[in-house]
C-alpha positions in Angstrom: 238.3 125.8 191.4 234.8 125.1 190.0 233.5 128.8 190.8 236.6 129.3 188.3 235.8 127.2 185.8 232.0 128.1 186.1 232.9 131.5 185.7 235.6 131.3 182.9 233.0 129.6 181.0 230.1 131.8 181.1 232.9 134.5 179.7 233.9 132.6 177.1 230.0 132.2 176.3 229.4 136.2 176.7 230.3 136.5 172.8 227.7 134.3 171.4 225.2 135.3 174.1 225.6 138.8 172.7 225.2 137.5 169.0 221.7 135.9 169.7 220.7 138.6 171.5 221.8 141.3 168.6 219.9 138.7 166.2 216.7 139.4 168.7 217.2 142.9 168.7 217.6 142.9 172.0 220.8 145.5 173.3 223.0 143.3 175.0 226.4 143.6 174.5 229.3 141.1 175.5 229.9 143.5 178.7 226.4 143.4 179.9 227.2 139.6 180.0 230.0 139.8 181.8 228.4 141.9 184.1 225.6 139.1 185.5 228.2 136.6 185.5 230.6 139.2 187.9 226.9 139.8 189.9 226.3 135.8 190.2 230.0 135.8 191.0 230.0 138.5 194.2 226.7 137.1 195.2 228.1 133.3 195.4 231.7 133.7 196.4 233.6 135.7 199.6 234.8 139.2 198.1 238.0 138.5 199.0 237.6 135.3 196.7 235.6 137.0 193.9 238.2 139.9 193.3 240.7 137.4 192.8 239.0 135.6 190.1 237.6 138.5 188.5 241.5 139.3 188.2 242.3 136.7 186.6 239.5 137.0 183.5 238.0 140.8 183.6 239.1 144.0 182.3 237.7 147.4 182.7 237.5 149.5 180.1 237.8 153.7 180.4 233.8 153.5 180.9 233.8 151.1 183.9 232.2 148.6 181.8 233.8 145.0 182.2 235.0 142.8 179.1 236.6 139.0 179.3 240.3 139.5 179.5 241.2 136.8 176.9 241.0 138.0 173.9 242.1 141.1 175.5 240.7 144.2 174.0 242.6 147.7 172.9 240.7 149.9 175.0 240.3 148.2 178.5 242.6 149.0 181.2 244.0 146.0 183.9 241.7 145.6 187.0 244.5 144.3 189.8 246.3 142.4 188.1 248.0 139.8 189.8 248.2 136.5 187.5 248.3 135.5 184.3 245.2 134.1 182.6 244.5 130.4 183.3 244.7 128.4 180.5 241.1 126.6 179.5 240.4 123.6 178.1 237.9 123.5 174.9 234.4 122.7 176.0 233.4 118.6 175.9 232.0 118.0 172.9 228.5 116.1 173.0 229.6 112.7 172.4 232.4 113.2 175.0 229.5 114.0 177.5 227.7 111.0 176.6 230.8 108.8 176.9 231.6 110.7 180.1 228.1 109.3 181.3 228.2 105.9 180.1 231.3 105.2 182.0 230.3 106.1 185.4 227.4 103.2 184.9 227.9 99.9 186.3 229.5 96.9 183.9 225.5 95.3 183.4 224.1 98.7 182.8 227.0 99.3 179.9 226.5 96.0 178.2 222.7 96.7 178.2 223.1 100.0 176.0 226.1 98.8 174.3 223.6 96.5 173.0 220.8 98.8 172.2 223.6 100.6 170.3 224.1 98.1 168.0 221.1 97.4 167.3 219.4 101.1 167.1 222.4 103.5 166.7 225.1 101.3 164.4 222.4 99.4 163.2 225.3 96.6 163.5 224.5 92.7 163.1 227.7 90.9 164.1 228.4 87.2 164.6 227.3 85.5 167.8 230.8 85.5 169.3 230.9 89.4 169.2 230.7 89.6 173.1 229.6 92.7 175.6 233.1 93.8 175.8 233.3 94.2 172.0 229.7 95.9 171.5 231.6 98.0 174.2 234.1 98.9 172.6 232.2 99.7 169.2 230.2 102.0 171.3 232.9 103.6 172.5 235.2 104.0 169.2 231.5 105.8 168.4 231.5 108.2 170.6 235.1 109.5 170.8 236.0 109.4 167.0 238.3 112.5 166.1 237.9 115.2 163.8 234.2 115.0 162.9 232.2 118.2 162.0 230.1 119.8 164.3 226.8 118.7 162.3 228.4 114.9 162.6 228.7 115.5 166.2 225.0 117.0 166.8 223.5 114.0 164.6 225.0 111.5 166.5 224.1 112.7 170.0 220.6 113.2 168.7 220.6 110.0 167.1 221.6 108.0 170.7 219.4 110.0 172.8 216.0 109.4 170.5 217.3 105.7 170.2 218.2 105.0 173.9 215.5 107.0 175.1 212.8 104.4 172.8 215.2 101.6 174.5 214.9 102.9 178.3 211.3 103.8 178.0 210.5 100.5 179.3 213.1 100.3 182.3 212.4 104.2 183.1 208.8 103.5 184.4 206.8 101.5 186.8 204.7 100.2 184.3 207.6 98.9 182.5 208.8 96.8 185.1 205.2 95.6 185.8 205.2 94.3 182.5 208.3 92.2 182.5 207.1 90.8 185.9 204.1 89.6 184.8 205.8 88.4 181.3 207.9 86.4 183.6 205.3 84.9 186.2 203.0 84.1 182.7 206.1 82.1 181.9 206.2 80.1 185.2 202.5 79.7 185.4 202.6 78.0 181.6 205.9 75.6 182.9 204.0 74.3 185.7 200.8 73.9 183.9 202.7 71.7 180.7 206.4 71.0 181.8 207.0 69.6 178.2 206.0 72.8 176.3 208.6 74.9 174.5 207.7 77.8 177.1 209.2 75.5 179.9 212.5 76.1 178.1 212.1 79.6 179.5 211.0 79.1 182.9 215.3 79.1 184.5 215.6 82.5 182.2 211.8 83.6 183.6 212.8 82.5 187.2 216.2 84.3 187.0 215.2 87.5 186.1 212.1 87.5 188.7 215.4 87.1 191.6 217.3 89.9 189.9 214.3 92.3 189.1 214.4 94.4 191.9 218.3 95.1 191.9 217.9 95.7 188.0 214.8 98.0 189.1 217.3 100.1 191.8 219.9 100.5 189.3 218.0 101.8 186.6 216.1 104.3 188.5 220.1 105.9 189.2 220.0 105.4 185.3 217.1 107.2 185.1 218.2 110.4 187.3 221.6 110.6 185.5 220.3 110.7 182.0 217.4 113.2 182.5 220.3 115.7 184.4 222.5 114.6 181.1 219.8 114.7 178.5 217.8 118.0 179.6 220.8 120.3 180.0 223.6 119.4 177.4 221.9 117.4 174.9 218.6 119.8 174.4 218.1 121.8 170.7 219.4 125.0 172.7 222.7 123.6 174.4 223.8 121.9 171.1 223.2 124.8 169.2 225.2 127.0 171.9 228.0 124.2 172.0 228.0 124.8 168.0 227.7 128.5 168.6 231.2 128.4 170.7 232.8 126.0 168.6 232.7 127.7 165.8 234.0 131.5 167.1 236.7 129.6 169.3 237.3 128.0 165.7 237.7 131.1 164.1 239.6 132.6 167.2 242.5 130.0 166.5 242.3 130.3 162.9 242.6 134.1 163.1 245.4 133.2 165.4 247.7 131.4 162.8 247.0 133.5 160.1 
């Protein structure tokens, strides 16, 4: 089903590929896109299994020239015909991708940029007793808030990558990690030295975190790998401006529609 999907969405794309393109002077129509994708399609999948997808989203037209079934256009003829288009779901917004990836980290890893976002993104100063689970939650209310436009939507997702980017910096290299180790031995070495000082307070904390360094290290490298796939395909200048491109002509699609 994913050479489906993939496919279906690279149709739905072929209009506002065509648009830059025309805006580039370049002649690419929304056929010569569908096209590649059906090439990329024969060259990926079993014939068998490429004919019957191609059925379900492509149309030829009197030409032989190939054109995405939905919306269906007045001059194209059926191409087998066997099923009724599939019915696809609106593209994730930004923020829904970013939610999408701060669920699958681990509970410590949420609280930790739940955190940051209160600090950086909400710029929020709560009480003491507003817990992990709240800043959470906040977070979370954040990302998934209804109805905003599309330049709401782009701002925030540029707004938490720069901010949790500045806050990761630290935890995404070696160096970083160096420099919390040696923060923490300096803290043990001054404890020992003068038990009474106000830095012996610190030595439990200094001492704990030295034990759990290296699991905190393992885990954020995962971080590290999942965020750059996140961060350099759907949250770059181009793919927001194409997921604004698409929302706004699926907008005008559906508007079009009622009227």
């Amino acid at each position: 089903m994913n050479a489906e999907n993939n496919f279906a969405a690279r149709l739905i794309d072929a209009g506002r590929l065509a648009a830059i393109a025309r805006t580039c002077g370049l002649k690419a129509d929304v056929s010569y896109y569908v096209n590649e994708a059906l090439k990329e399609l024969w060259r990926t999948r079993s014939s068998e299994e490429a004919k019957k997808i191609a059925a379900r989203w492509v149309l030829w037209d009197a030409d032989g020239r190939p054109w995405p079934r939905m919306p269906p256009l007045e001059n194209v003829v059926s191409f087998h015909r066997t099923a009724a288009a599939p019915v696809v779901k609106p593209p994730a917004t930004p923020l829904q991708l970013i939610r999408d990836w701060f669920e699958k980290q681990d509970e410590e890893i949420r609280r930790e940029i739940a955190g940051m976002a209160m600090l950086l993104v909400l710029d929020f100063r709560g009480p003491p007793e507003n817990g992990s689970r709240e800043r959470c939650g906040y977070l979370r209310r954040w990302l998934s808030q209804a109805g905003l436009p599309n330049h709401t939507v782009i701002g925030r997702a540029l707004t938490f990558r720069t901010c949790f980017e500045y806050f990761a910096e630290s935890r995404f290299t070696e160096s970083g990690w160096t420099r919390s180790e040696r923060a923490a031995f300096k803290i043990l070495e001054d404890a020992k030295r003068d038990p009474n000082s106000e830095t012996a307070h610190l030595a439990p904390i200094a001492k704990k975190m030295l034990d759990a360094l290296p699991a905190r290290k393992s885990r954020w490298i995962e971080v590290r790998k999942s965020w750059k796939q996140l961060a350099g395909t759907s949250l770059t200048p181009r793919a927001l401006r194409i997921w604004n491109a698409v929302h706004m002509e699926r907008g005008r699609r559906d508007s079009s529609r009622e009227v």
